[in-house]
DRENVEX-744688 format. One record per residue (C-alpha): residue number from 1; residue in one letter; x, y, z. Coordinates in steps of 0.25 Angstrom, whole numbers, plus 5000, padded with zeros to 4 digits. Layout:
// residues N
(NUM 'a' (X Y Z))
...
// end
This chain:
// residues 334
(1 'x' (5000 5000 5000))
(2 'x' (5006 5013 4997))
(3 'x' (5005 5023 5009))
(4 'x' (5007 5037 5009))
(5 'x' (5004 5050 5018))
(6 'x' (4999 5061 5011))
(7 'x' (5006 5070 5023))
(8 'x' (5018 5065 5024))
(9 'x' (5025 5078 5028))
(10 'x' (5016 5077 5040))
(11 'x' (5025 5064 5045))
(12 'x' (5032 5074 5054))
(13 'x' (5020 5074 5061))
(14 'x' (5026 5062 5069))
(15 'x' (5038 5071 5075))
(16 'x' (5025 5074 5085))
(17 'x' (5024 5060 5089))
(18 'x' (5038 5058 5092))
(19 'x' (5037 5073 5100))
(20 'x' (5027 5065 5108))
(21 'x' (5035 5053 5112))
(22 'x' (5047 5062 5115))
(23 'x' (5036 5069 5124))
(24 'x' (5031 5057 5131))
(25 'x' (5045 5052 5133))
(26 'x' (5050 5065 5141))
(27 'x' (5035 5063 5149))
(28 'x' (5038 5047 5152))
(29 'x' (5053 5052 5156))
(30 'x' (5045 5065 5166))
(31 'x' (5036 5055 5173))
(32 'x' (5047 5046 5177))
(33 'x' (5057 5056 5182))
(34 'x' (5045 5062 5188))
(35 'x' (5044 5049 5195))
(36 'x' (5057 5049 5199))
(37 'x' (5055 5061 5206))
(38 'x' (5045 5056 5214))
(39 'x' (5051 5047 5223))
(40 'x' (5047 5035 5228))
(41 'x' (5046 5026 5216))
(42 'x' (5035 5017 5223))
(43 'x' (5026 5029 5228))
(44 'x' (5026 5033 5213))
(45 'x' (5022 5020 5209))
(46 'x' (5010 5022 5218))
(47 'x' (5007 5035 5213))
(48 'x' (5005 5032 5198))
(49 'x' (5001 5016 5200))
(50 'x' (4988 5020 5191))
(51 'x' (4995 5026 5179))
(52 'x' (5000 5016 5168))
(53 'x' (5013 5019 5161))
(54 'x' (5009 5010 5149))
(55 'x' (4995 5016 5146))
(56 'x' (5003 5030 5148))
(57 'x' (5012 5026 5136))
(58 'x' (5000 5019 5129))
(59 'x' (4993 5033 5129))
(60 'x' (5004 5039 5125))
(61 'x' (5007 5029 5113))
(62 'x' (4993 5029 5109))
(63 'x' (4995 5044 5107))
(64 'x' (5007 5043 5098))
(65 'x' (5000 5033 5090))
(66 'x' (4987 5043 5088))
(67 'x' (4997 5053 5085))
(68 'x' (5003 5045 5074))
(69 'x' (4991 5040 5068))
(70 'x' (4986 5056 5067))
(71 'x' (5000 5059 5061))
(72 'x' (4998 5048 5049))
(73 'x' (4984 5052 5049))
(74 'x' (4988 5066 5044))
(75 'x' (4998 5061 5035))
(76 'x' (4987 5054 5027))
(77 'x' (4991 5040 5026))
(78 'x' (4987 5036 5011))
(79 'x' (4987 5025 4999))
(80 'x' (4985 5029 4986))
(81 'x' (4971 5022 4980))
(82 'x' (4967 5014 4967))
(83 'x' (4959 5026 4958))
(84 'x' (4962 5039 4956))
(85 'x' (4977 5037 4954))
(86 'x' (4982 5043 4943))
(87 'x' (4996 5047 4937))
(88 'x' (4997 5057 4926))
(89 'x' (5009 5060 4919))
(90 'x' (5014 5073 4919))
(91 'x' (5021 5086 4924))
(92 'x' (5024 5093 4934))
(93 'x' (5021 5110 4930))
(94 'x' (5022 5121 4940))
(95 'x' (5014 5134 4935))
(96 'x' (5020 5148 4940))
(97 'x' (5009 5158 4938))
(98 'x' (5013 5173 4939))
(99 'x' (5003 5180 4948))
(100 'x' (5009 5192 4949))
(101 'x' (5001 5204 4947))
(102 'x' (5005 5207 4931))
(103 'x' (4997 5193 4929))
(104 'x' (4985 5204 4931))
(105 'x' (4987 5209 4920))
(106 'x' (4976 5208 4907))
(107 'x' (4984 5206 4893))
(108 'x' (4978 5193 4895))
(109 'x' (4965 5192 4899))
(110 'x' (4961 5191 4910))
(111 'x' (4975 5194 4917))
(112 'x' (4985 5187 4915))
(113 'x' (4985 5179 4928))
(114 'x' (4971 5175 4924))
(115 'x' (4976 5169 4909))
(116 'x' (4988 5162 4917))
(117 'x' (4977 5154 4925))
(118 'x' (4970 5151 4913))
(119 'x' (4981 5145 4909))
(120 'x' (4986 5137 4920))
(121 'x' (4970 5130 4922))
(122 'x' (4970 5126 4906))
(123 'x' (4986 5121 4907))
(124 'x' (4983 5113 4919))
(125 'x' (4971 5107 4911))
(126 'x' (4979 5103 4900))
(127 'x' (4990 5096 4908))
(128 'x' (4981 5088 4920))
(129 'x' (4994 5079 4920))
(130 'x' (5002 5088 4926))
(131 'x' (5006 5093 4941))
(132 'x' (5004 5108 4942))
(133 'x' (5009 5116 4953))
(134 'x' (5006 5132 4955))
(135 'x' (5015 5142 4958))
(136 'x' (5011 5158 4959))
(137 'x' (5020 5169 4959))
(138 'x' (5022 5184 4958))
(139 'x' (5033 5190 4967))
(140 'x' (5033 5177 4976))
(141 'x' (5031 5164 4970))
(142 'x' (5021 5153 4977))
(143 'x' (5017 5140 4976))
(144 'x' (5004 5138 4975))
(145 'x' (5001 5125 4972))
(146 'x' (5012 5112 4972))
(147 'x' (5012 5103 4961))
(148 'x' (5000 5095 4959))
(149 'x' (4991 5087 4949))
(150 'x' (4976 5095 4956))
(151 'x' (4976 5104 4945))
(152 'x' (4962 5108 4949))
(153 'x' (4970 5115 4962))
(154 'x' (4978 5120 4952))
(155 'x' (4967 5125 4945))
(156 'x' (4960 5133 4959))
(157 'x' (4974 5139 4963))
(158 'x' (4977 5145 4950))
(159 'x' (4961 5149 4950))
(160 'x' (4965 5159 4962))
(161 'x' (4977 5165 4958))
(162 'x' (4980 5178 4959))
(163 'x' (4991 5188 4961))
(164 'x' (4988 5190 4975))
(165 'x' (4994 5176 4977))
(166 'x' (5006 5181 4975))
(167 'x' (5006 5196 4983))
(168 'x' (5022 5197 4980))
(169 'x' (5023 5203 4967))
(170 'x' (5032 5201 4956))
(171 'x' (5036 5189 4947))
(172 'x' (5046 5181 4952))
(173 'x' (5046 5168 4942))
(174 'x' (5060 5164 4948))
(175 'x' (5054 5161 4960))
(176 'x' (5041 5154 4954))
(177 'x' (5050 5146 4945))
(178 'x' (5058 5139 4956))
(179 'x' (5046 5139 4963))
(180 'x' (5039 5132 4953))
(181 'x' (5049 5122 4952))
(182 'x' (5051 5118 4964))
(183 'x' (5038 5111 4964))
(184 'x' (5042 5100 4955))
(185 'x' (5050 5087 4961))
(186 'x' (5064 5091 4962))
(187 'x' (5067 5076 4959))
(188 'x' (5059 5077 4944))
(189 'x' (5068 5084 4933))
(190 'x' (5056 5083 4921))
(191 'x' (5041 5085 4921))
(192 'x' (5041 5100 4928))
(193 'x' (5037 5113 4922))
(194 'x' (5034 5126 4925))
(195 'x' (5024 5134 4919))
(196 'x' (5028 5149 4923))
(197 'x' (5016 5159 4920))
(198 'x' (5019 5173 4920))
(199 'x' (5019 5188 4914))
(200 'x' (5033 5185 4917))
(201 'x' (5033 5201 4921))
(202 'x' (5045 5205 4930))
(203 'x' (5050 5193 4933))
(204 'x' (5062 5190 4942))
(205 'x' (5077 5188 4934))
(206 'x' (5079 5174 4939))
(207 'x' (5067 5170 4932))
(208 'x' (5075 5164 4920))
(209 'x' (5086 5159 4930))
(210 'x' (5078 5151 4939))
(211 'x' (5071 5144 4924))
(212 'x' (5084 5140 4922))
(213 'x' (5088 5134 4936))
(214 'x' (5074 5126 4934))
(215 'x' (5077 5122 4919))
(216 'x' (5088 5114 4925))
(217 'x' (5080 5106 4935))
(218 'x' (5070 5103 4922))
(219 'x' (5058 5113 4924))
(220 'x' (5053 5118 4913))
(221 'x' (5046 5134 4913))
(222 'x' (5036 5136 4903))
(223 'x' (5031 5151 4905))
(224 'x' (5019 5157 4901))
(225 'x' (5017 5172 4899))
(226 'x' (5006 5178 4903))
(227 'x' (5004 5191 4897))
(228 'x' (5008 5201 4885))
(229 'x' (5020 5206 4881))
(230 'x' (5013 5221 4881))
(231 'x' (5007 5219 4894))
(232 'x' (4995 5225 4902))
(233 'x' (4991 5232 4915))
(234 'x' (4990 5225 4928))
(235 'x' (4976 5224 4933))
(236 'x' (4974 5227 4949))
(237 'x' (4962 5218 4952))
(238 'x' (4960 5224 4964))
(239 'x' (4958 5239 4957))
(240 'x' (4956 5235 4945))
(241 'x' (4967 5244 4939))
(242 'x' (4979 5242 4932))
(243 'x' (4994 5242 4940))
(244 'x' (5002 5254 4940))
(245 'x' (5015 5257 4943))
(246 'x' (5021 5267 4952))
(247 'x' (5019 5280 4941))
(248 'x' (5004 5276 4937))
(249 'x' (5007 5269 4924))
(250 'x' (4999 5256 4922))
(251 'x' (5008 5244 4923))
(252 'x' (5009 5237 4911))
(253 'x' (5013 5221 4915))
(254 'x' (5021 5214 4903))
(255 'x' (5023 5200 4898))
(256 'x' (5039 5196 4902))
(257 'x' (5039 5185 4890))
(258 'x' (5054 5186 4890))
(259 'x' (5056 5181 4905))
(260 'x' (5046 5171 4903))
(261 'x' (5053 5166 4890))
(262 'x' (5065 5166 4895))
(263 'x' (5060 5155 4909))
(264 'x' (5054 5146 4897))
(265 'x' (5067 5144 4891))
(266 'x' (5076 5145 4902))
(267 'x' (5068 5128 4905))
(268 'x' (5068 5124 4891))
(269 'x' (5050 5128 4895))
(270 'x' (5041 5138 4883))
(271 'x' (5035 5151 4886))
(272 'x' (5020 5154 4882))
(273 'x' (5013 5166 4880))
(274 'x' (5001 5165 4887))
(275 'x' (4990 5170 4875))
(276 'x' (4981 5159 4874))
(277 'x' (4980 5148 4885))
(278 'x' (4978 5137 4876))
(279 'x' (4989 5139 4866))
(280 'x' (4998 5142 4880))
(281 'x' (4993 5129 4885))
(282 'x' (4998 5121 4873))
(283 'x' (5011 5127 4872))
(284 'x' (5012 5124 4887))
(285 'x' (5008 5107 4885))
(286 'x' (5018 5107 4872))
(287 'x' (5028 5112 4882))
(288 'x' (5026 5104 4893))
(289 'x' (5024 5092 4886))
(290 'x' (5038 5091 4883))
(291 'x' (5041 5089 4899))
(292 'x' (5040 5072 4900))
(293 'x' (5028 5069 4908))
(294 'x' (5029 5059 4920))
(295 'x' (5019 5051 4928))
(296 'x' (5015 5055 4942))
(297 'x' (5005 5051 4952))
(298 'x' (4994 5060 4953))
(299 'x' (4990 5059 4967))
(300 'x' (4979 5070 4966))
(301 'x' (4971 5060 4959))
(302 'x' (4975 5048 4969))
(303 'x' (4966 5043 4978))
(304 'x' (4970 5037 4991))
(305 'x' (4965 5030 5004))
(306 'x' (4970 5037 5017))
(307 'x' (4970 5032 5029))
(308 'x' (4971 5045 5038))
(309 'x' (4956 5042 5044))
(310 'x' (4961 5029 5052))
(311 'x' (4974 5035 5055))
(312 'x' (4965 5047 5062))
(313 'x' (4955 5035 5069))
(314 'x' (4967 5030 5075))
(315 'x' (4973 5042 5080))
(316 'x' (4960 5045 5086))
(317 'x' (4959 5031 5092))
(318 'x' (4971 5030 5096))
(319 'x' (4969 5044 5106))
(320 'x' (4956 5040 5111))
(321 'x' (4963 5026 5117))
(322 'x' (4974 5036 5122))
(323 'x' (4963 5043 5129))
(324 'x' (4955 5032 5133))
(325 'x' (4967 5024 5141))
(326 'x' (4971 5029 5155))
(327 'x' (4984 5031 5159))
(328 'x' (4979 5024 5171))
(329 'x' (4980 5009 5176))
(330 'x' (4968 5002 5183))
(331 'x' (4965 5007 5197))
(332 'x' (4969 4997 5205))
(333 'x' (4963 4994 5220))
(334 'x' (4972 5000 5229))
// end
């Protein structure tokens, strides 16, 4: 059978149990200095003649078995079941999105933000074979979402994006990049892609430097540019005017193809002009498709039989014995 923990980080969990033995030590070694202390060993004798040493240290076991059981409980003891099991074949694709506040603006309607997740809802319906993570980014870079093959979580997180995800502001695709990358498996030299999506608009210097770093360890960047070369105002949402700069004239945000460009070839990836999402798309698959696929597990679809439940009934068992048995012998006739 084979046995898993869903949890198994929650295994340190047991350096309690072990805290509460080193505990009951010290308290077993305290009583019998105490008794020392007393005096007379037979008047001490006489004193506790009803209390039971062995029903003490049953208690107490009873307790660290309970304990134990509650621990494995939460761990979620598991075997994998008969249906369901599928394994898809392959790759693993980390999206960057830019959500910055020049995503805002509208030489492609709606915005630019809004077109990019277009995008990413109709590529992840194309490729449902593939493991998707999320990583948001404007002046700081986050992950939002690890890799996974749930593209319908996919789907809400992107739903709610927006720039104020993100309130640093600026574009910092280096530090999206690495960031992206480092949610493949380090161990895994193929199947791994990062699709960067941005206006590419003030980006960092070391964006092309850090490509190259990841073009060695076998990432490939594909970039898509969202926006036009001529650019548009930014849209304040909140005012519903356009950003302006510190001497009243309207901010015009730009497409930085060039830098984009340049993170593609940097990984031996292509960049795409976002104009139409479909034609996009294609050239995306045509791309990727040149990554060899592998076979994975995908557990999202697995079902298993857990056995949390009767580890719980036990723990609870298991503390009401230890409630239920005294500490005490049977009174004898004095």
């Amino acid at each position: 059978m084979n046995w898993q923990f869903q949890y198994k980080e929650l295994f340190l969990l047991f350096f309690s149990a072990a805290l509460l033995l080193l505990l009951f030590t010290g308290l077993l070694r305290w009583k019998s200095a105490t008794r020392r202390k007393i005096g007379d060993p037979e008047l001490v004798s006489l004193l506790i003649r009803n209390f039971s040493h062995r029903r003490f240290a049953l208690k107490f076991i009873l307790v660290i078995l309970a304990l134990s059981a509650g621990i494995l409980a939460v761990m979620n003891p598991r075997t994998p079941g008969d249906s369901g099991n599928k394994t898809r074949k392959g790759i693993d694709i980390a999206i960057a999105l830019d959500v910055s506040k020049s995503m805002l603006a509208a030489d492609l309607a709606p915005n630019r933000l809004e077109r990019a997740k277009q995008l990413i809802n109709k590529f992840m319906a194309e490729m449902p074979d593939d493991r998707v993570a999320l990583v948001l980014f404007a002046g700081k870079a986050y992950l939002q979402m690890p890799l996974t093959g749930d593209h319908g979580a996919v789907d809400l997180f992107v739903s709610s994006v927006s720039p104020d995800a993100v309130p640093q502001q600026g574009t910092v695709i280096s530090e999206a990049l690495t960031m992206s990358a480092g949610v493949f498996n380090s161990a895994d030299k193929r199947f791994r892609s990062v699709l960067l999506i941005s206006d590419g608009e003030d980006h960092d210097a070391d964006a092309a430097q850090t490509a190259r770093a990841l073009a060695k360890k076998g990432v490939m960047i594909n970039t898509i540019g969202i926006g036009s070369p001529e650019g548009a105002p930014i849209g304040d949402p909140a005012t519903g005017e356009n950003k302006k700069d510190e001497a009243g004239n309207t901010v015009i945000s730009k497409l930085n193809e060039e830098g984009l460009k340049e993170i593609a070839r940097e990984t031996n990836g292509r960049y795409i002009r976002l104009q139409n999402s479909d034609e996009a798309i294609a050239a995306l698959k045509d791309q990727l498709a040149q990554i060899e696929r592998k076979a994975y597990g995908d557990i999202s679809q697995m079902n298993f039989k857990t056995y949390y439940g009767w580890l719980a009934a036990a723990m609870f068992i298991l503390l009401l014995a230890e409630i239920f048995i005294p500490e005490t012998k049977k009174r004898m006739a004095v």
